[in-house]
Backbone as CSV, one residue per row, in Angstrom:
resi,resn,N_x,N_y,N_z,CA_x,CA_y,CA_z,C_x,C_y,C_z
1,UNK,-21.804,40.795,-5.520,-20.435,40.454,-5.818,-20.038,39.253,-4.973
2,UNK,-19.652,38.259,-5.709,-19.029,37.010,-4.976,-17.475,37.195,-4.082
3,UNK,-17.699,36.496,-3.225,-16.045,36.280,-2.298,-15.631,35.658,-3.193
4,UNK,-14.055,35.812,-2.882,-13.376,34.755,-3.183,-13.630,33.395,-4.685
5,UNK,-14.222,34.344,-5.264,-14.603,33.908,-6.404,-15.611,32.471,-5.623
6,UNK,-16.036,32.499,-5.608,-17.011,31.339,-4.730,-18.415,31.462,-5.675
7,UNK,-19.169,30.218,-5.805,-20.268,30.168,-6.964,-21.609,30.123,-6.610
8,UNK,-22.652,29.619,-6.924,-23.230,28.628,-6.483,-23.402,27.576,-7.302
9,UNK,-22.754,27.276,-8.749,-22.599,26.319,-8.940,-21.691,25.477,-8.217
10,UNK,-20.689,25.808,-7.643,-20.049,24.961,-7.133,-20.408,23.997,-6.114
11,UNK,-20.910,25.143,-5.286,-21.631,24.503,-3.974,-22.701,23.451,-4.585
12,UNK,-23.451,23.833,-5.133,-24.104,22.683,-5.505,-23.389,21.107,-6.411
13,UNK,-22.787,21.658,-7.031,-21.664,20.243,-6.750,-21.104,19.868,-5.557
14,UNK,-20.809,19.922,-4.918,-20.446,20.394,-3.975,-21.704,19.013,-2.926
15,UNK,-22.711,20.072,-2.864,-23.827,19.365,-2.606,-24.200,17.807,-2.817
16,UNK,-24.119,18.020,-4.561,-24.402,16.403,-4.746,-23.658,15.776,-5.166
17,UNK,-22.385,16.068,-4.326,-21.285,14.515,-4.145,-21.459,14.251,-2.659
18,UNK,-22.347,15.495,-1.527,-22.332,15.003,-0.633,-23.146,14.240,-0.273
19,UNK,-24.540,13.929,-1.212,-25.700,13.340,-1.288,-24.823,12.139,-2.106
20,UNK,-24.321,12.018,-3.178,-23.823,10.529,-3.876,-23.066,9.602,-2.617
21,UNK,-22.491,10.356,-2.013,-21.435,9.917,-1.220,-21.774,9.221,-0.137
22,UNK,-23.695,10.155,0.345,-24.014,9.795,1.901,-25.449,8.424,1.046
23,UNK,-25.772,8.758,-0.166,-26.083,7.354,-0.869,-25.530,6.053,-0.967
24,UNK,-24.071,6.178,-1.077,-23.545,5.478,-1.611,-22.899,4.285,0.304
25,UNK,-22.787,5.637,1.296,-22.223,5.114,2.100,-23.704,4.270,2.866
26,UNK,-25.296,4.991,2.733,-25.995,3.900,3.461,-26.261,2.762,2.267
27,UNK,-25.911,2.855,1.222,-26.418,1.277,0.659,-25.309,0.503,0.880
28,UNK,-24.131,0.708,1.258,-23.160,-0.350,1.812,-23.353,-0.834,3.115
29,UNK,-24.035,-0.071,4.237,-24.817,-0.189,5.294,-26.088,-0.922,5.119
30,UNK,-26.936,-1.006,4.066,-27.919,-1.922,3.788,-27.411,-2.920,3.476
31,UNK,-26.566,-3.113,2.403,-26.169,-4.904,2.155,-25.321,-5.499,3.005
32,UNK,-24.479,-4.534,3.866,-23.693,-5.396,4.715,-25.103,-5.622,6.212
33,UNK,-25.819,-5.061,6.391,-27.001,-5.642,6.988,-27.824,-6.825,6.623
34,UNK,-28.251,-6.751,4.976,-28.603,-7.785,4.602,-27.387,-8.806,4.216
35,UNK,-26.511,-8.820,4.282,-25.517,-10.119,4.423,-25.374,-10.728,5.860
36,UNK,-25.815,-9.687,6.600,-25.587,-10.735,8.319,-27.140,-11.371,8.768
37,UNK,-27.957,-10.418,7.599,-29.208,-11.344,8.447,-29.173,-12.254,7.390
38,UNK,-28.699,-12.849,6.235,-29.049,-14.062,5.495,-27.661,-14.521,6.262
39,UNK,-26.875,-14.799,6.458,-25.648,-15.702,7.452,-26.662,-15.887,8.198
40,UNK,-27.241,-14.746,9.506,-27.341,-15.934,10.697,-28.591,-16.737,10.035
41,UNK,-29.462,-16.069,9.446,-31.152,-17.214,8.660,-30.374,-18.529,8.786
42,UNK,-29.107,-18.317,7.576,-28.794,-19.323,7.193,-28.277,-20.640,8.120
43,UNK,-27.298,-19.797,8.588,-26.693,-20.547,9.835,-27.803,-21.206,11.188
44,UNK,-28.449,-20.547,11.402,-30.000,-20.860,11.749,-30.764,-22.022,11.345
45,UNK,-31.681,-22.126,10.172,-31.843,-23.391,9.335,-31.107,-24.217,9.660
46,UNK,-30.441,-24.260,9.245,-28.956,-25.558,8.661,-28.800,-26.002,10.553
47,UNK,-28.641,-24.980,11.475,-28.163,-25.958,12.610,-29.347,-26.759,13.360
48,UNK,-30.743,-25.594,12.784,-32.066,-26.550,13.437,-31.871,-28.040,12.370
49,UNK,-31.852,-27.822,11.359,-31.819,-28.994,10.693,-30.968,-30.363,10.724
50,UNK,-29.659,-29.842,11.218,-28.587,-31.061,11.211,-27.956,-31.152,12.360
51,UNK,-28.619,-30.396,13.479,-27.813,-30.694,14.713,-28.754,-31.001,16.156
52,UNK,-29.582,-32.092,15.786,-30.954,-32.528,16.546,-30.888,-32.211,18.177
53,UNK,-29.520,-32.280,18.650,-29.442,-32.365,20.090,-28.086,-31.816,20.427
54,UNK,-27.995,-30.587,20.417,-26.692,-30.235,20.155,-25.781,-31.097,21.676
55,UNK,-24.430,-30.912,21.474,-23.619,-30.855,22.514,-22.377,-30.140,22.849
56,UNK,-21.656,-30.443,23.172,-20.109,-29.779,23.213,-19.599,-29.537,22.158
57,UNK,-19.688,-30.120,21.457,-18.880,-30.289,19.738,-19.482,-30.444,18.937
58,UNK,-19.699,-30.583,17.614,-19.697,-31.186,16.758,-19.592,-32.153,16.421
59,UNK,-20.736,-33.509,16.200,-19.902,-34.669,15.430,-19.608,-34.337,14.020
60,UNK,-19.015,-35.649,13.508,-18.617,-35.375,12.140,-19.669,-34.926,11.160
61,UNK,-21.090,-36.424,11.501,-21.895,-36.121,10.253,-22.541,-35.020,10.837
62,UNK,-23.007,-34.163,11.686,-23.383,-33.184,11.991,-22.429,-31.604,11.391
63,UNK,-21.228,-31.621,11.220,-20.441,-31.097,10.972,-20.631,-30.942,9.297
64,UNK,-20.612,-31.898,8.900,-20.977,-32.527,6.922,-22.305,-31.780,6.833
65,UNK,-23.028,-32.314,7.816,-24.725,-32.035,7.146,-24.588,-30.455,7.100
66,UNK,-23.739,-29.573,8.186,-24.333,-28.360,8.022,-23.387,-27.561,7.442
67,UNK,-22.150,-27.932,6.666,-21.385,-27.441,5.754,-22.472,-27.651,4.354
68,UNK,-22.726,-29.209,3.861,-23.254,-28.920,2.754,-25.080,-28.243,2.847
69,UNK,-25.618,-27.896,4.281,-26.651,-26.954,3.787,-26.114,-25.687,3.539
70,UNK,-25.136,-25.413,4.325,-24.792,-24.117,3.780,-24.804,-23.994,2.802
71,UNK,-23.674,-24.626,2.065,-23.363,-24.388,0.539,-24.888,-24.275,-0.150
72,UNK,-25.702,-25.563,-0.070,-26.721,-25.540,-0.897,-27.702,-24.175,-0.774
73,UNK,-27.534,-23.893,0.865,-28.164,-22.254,0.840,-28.189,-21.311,0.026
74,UNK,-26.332,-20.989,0.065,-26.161,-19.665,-0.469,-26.023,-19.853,-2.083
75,UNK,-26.138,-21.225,-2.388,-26.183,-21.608,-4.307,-27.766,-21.313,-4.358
76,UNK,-28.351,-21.397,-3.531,-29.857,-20.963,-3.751,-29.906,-19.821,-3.646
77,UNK,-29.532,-19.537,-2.891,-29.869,-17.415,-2.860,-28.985,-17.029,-3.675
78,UNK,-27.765,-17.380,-4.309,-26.951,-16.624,-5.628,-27.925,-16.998,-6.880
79,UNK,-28.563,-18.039,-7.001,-29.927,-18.460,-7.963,-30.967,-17.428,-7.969
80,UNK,-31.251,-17.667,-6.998,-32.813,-16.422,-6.955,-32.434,-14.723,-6.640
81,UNK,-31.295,-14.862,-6.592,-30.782,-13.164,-6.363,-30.141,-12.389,-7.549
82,UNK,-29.117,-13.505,-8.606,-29.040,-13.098,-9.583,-30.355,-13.146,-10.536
83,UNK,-31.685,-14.352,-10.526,-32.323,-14.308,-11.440,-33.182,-12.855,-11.237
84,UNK,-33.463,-12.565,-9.715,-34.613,-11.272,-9.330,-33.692,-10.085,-10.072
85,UNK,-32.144,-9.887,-9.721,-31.591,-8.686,-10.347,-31.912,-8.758,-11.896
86,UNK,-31.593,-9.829,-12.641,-32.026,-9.822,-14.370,-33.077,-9.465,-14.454
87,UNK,-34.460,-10.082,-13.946,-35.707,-9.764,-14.482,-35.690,-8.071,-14.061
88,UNK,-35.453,-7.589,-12.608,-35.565,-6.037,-12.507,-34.707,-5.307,-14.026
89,UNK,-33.871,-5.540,-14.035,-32.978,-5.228,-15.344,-33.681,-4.999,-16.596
90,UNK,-34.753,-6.307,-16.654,-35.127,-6.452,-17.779,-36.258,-5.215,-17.906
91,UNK,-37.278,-5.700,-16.548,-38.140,-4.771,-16.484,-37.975,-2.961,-16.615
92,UNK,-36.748,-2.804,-15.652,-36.207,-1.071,-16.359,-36.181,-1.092,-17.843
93,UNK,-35.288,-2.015,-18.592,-35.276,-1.897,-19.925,-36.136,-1.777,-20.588
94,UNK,-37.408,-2.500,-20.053,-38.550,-2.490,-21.117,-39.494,-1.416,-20.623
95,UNK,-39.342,-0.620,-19.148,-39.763,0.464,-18.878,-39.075,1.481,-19.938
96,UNK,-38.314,2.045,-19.748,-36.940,2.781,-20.541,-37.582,2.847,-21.926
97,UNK,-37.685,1.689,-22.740,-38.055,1.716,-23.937,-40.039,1.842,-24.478
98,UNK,-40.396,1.882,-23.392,-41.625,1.665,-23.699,-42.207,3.396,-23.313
99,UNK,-41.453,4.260,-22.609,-41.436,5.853,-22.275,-40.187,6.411,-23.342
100,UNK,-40.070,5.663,-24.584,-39.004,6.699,-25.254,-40.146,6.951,-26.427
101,UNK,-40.431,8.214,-26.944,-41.119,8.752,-27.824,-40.661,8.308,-29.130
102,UNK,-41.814,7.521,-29.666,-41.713,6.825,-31.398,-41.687,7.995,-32.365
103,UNK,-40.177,7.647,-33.138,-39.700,8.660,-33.984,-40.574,8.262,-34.956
């Protein structure tokens, strides 16, 4: 006889919202990890590249050069990050369809 009307279906819902939830909270912990290690990469590159001898400041064209590597950085990694997500996409799809049983 159950308490309190209590299940075990419930609990197991119960269960796996606490598993969706503790999923959901480390893959926001993975990309906000992988967003600080492509910043500093990035930021990295770009200052070995355009800032030969650093000093106190910034000059200007030093300042220019490593604004537009940035940009050109992260237009490269939105390039190769959206194209890798499509092809995975594609590839599930054509997994998906290639394991569905011919009527």
């Amino acid at each position: 006889m159950e308490l309190f009307g209590s299940s075990k279906p419930a609990a197991a819902a119960s269960s796996t919202e606490t598993k969706d939830a503790l999923k959901q909270r480390v893959a926001a912990e993975v990309a906000m990890a992988n967003a600080q290690q492509l910043i500093s990469k990035a930021t990295e590159k770009c200052y070995l590249k355009c800032v030969p001898s650093p000093g106190a400041s910034f000059s200007s064209k030093e300042q220019t050069c490593t604004e537009r590597c940035l940009e050109r950085y992260f237009e490269a990694f939105n390039i190769v990050s959206s194209t890798y997500v499509r092809r995975v996409a594609a590839e599930r799809q054509a997994g998906a369809l290639a394991t569905e049983p011919i009527a």
